[in-house]
N, C-alpha and C positions, 0 to 999 in steps of 0.2 A: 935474069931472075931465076933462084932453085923453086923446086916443085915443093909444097906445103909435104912436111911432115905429118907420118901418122906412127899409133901406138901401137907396141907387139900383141899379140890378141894374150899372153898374158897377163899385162898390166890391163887392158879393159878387163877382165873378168875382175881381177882383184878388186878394180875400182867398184862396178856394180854388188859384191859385196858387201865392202863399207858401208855404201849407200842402204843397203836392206838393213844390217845389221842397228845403225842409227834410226832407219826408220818405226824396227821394231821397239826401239828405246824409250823413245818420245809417244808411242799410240798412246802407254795409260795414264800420259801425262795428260794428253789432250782431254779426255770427258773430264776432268775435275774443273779444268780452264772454264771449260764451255759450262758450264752447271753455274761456275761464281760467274761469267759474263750473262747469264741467262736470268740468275739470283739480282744482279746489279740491275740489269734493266726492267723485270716486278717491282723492284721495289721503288724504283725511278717513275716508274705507271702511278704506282701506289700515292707516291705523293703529290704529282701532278692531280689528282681526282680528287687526293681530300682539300688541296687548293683551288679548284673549280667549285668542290661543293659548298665552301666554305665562303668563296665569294657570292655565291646564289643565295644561301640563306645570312647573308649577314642583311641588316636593316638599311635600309635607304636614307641617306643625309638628309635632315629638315631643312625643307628649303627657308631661307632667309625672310623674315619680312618686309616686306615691302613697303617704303611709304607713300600713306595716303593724303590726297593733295588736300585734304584740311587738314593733316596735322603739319603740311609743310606751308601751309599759308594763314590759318588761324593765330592773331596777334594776340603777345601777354601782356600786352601795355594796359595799364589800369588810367584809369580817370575819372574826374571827380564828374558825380551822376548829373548833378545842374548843367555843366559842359554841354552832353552827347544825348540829352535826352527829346531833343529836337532840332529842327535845319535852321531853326533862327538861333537857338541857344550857341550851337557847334560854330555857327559862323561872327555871331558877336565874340565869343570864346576867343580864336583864332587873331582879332582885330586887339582882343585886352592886352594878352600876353606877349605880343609882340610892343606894346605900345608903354611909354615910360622917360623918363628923366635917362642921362646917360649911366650906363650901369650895366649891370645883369640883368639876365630874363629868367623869368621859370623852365625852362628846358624842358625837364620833366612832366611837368603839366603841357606843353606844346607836345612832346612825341604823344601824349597818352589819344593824339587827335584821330590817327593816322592809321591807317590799314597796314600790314604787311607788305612792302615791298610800293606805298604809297611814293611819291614824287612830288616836286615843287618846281615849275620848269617856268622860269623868268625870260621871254622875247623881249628882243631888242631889234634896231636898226642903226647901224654905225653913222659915219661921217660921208659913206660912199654909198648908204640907201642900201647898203645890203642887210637882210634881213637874217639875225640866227636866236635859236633857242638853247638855252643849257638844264639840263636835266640832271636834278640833284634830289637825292635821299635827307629826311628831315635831319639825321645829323647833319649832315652835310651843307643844308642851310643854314641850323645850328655856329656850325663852325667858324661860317661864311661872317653871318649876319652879326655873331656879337664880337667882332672885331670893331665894324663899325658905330655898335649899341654903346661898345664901353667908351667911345670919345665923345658921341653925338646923341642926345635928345633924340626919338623918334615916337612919333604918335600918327598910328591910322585909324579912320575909320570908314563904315560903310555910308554912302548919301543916298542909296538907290540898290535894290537886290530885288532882281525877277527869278521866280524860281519854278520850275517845273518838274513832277514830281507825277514816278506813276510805279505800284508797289514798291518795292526793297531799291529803288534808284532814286535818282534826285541831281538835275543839275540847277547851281545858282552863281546868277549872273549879276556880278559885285560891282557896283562901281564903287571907287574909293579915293578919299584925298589923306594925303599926307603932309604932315608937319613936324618940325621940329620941336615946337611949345605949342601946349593949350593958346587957342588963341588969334595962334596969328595966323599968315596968309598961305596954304597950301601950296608946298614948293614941287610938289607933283600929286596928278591926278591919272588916274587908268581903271583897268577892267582886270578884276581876277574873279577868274571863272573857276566856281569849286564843282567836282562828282562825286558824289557822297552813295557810301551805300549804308543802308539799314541791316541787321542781321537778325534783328525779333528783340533785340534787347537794347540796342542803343544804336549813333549816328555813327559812322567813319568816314573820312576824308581819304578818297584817293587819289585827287591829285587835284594842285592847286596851278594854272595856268593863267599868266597874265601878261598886259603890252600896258607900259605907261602913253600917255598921251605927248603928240610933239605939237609945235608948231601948224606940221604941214596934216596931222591928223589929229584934230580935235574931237572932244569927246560929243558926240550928236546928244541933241535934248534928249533925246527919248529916254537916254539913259541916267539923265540927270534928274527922274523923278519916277 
């Protein structure tokens, strides 16, 4: 391996020359640099701050309204005043409009019964004694029921209604036979249980609950008067 090279002493001198003579070239370049990098960044502050201030005094989003649970539960169903203007009117009411030759029903007058978000929950017991209930909204019965309306005569009425009753509530305990024609021989009997509430101006129905009568459970007297 040779030993590193070095430079005659006068080429380093020329060289450090160069070097001063460039250096003194660029000095009055430099303060003009430094003033527009100095200028860029005030004005960069500048904006940033009228963007701060600008979010500080701008006004606050209105908060949204909110709803309130009687405008989310108070019903606009109308009904005729003789209907809902008592617990015996509301519940013979309930017994007409379903009751008729085969055909249609008044619908309309049926929902005008019902509270918001009211129910019609029909218990059964199968062929293996197991017991279940179905829980349906009055269209929903509606739907149900005049499938069967438009082939078949059906007529109910109440025989026996115990009612108890204390301020703005009310339960009544229905007994009821059904027929196919004025008449003849009730081809089923059972209990539908109404809860009614009052609101200062008329009755509602919130939910109508009932078990027809079998064989193995017959309706007891009590309820038969």
């Amino acid at each position: 391996m040779g030993a590193p090279k070095t430079s005659p002493p006068q080429e380093n001198l020329c060289s450090c020359l160069r070097t001063w003579r460039i250096s003194v070239t660029l000095f009055p370049m430099i303060k003009p640099v430094a003033a527009v990098f100095t200028l860029c960044l005030g004005l960069a502050s500048l904006c940033v701050d009228a963007q701060n201030t600008a979010s500080q005094n701008a006004p606050a989003p209105s908060p949204k309204p909110q709803a309130t649970a009687s405008s989310a539960t108070v019903p606009s169903t109308s009904a005729r005043p003789g209907d809902v203007d008592s617990i015996d009117h509301i519940i013979a009411a309930v017994y007409d409009v379903i009751s008729g030759p085969a055909g249609p029903r008044d619908w309309d007058r049926f929902r005008g019964f019902f509270y918001s978000g009211a129910r019609l929950i029909p218990s059964r017991r199968d062929d293996k004694r197991v017991v279940t209930a179905r829980v349906s909204s009055p269209d929903e019965y509606a739907t149900r029921a005049q499938d069967f309306f438009s082939k078949e005569g059906f007529f109910e009425n109440s025989i026996a209604n115990r009612v108890e009753q204390w301020d703005h509530i009310a339960h009544v305990w229905s007994t009821y036979e059904s027929r196919h024609a004025k008449g003849e021989k009730p081809f089923a009997r059972g209990i539908n249980s109404f809860q009614l509430l009052n609101d200062g101006t008329r009755w509602w129905i919130l939910t109508i609950y009932w078990e027809s009568e079998d064989p193995s459970h017959p309706l007891p007297d009590k309820y038969l008067k």
